[in-house]
C-alpha positions in Angstrom: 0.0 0.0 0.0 1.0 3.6 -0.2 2.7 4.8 2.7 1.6 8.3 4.0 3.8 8.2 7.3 6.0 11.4 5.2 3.0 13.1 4.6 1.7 12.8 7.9 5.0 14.0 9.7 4.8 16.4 7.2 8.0 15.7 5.3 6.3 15.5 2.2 3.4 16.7 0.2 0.6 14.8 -1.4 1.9 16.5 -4.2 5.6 15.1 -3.6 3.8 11.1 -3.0 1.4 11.2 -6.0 4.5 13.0 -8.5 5.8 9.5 -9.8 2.1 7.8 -10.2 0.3 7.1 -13.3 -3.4 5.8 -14.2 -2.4 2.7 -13.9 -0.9 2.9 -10.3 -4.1 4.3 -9.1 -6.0 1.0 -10.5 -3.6 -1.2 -8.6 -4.2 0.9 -5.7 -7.8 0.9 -5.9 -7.8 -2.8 -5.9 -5.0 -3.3 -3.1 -7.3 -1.8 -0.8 -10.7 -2.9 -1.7 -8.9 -6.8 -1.7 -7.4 -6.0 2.2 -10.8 -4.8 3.3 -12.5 -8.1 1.6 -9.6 -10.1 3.3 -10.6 -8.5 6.7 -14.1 -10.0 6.3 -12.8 -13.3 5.2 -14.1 -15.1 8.9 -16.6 -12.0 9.7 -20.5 -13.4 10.7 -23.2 -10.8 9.8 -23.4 -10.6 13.1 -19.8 -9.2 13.2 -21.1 -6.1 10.9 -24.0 -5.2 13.3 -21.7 -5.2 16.4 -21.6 -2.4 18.8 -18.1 -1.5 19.1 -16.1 0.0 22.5 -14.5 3.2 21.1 -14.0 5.7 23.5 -12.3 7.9 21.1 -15.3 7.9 19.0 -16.0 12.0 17.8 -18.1 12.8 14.3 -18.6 16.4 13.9 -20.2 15.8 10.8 -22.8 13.6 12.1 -26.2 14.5 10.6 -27.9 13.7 14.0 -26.2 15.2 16.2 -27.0 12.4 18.7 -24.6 10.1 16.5 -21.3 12.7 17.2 -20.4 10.5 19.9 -21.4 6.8 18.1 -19.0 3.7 17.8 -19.1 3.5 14.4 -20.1 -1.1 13.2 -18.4 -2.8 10.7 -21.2 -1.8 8.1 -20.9 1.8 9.7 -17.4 2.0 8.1 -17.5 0.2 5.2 -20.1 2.6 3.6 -17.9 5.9 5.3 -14.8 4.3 3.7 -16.3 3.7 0.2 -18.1 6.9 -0.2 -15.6 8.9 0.7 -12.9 7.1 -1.6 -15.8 6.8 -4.4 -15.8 10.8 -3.8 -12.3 11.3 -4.0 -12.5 9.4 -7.5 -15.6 11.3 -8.7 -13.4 14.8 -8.1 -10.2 13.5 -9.4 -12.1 12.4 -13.1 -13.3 16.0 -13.0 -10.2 17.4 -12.5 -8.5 15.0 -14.9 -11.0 16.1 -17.5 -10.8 20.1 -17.0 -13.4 20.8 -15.2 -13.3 23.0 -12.6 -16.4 23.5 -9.5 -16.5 23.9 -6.2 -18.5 21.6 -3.7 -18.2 17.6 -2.9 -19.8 14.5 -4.7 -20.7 12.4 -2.2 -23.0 9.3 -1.7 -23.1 7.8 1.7 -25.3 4.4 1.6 -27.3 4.6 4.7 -25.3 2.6 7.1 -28.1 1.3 9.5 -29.3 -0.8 5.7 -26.0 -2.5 5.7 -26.3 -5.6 8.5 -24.3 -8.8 6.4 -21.3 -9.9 5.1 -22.5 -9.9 1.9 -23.8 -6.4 1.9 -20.6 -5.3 3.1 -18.8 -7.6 0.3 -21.1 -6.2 -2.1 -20.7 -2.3 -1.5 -16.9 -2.7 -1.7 -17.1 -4.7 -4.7 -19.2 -2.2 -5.9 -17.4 1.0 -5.0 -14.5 -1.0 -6.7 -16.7 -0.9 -10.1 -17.1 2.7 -9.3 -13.6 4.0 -8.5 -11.9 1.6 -11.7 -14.5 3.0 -13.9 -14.0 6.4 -13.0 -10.2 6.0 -14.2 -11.9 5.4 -17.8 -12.8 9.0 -17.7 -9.2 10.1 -17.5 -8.2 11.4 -20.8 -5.0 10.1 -21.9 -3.3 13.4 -21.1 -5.5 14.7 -17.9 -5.4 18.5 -17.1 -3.0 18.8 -14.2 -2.7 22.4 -14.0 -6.1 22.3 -13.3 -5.8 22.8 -9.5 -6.8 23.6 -6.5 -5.1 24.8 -2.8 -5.4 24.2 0.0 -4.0 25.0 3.2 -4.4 21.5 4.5 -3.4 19.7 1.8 -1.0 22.0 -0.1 -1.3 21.4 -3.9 -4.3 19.4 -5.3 -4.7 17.6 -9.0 -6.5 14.9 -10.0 -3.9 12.4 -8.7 -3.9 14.1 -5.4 -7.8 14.1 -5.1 -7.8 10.6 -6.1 -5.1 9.6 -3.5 -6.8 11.6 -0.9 -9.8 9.4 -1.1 -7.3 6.3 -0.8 -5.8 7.8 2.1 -9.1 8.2 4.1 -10.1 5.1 3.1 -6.6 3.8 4.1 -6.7 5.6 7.5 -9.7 3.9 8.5 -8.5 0.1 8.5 -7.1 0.2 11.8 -10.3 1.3 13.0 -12.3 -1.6 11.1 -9.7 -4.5 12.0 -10.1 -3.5 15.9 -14.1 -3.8 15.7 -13.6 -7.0 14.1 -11.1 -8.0 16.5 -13.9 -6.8 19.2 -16.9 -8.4 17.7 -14.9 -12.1 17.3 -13.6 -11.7 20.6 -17.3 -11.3 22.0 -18.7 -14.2 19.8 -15.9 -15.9 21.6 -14.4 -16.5 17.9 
């Protein structure tokens, strides 16, 4: 997988990670991840996606209820966060690619409380895999990357970038979904 830790100390811009990446990187990518998350539900029970995790740290300011700012986010919980927000970052980044230049986000969340097996779980990644590959086919063979945008955040953002920030998210969050699966096995005594 791509390895962040530089950009995260901050010894190294998205701009610096993404410099050396082509099309075809972000393909294998895309597939990398979506094949680790499947792997982590390899021995998962639907019962596994509905668990109520312990996480103490747990903080959403973005919440729509404001009830769920505090929620342990389940399994299905994050699989839906993680592929919308990578299936975002893809959306943008075929913009970008293309020349076209707005303002605002592009974001589908599935409604998480829908999402309560395995297979739903298997099929929304598999599907957000459709979803992210095909919106490589929308890359022209020579994308627009002057069109960009700055941010203070995130420095220096093109297509690759935006597409790479949606990895990362996604990326960031598998810690998170291998320690609720950890905690729903060890309460089915698995």
């Amino acid at each position: 997988m791509l390895d962040f830790t530089p950009v995260r100390n901050k010894e190294m811009s998205y701009a610096e990670l993404v410099a050396d990446l082509t099309v075809a990187d972000l393909r294998d990518l895309t597939n990398e991840i979506i094949d680790y998350q499947l792997g982590l539900l390899a021995d998962c029970t639907d019962a596994d996606v509905v668990f109520e995790p312990n996480d103490p740290e747990a903080n959403d300011p973005y919440a729509e209820d404001e009830a769920d700012t505090d929620l342990a986010w389940n399994l299905g919980h994050l699989i839906v966060h993680v592929t919308a927000s990578s299936e975002e970052g893809a959306a943008l980044a075929a913009e970008m690619a293309r020349g076209v230049v707005r303002d605002g986000r592009s974001r589908s969340e599935v409604p998480w409380q829908t999402v309560k097996t395995v297979a739903q779980c298997r099929q929304r990644l598999e599907e957000s895999r459709r979803m992210r590959l095909a919106s490589l086919e929308m890359w022209p063979d020579e994308p627009y990357l002057d069109n960009v945008k700055m941010s203070e955040r995130l420095g220096r953002i093109d297509a690759y970038v935006r597409f790479v920030y949606g990895y990362s998210h996604d990326q960031g969050h598998l810690a998170q979904i291998e320690r609720v699966i950890a905690q729903a096995k060890a309460a089915r005594g698995a």
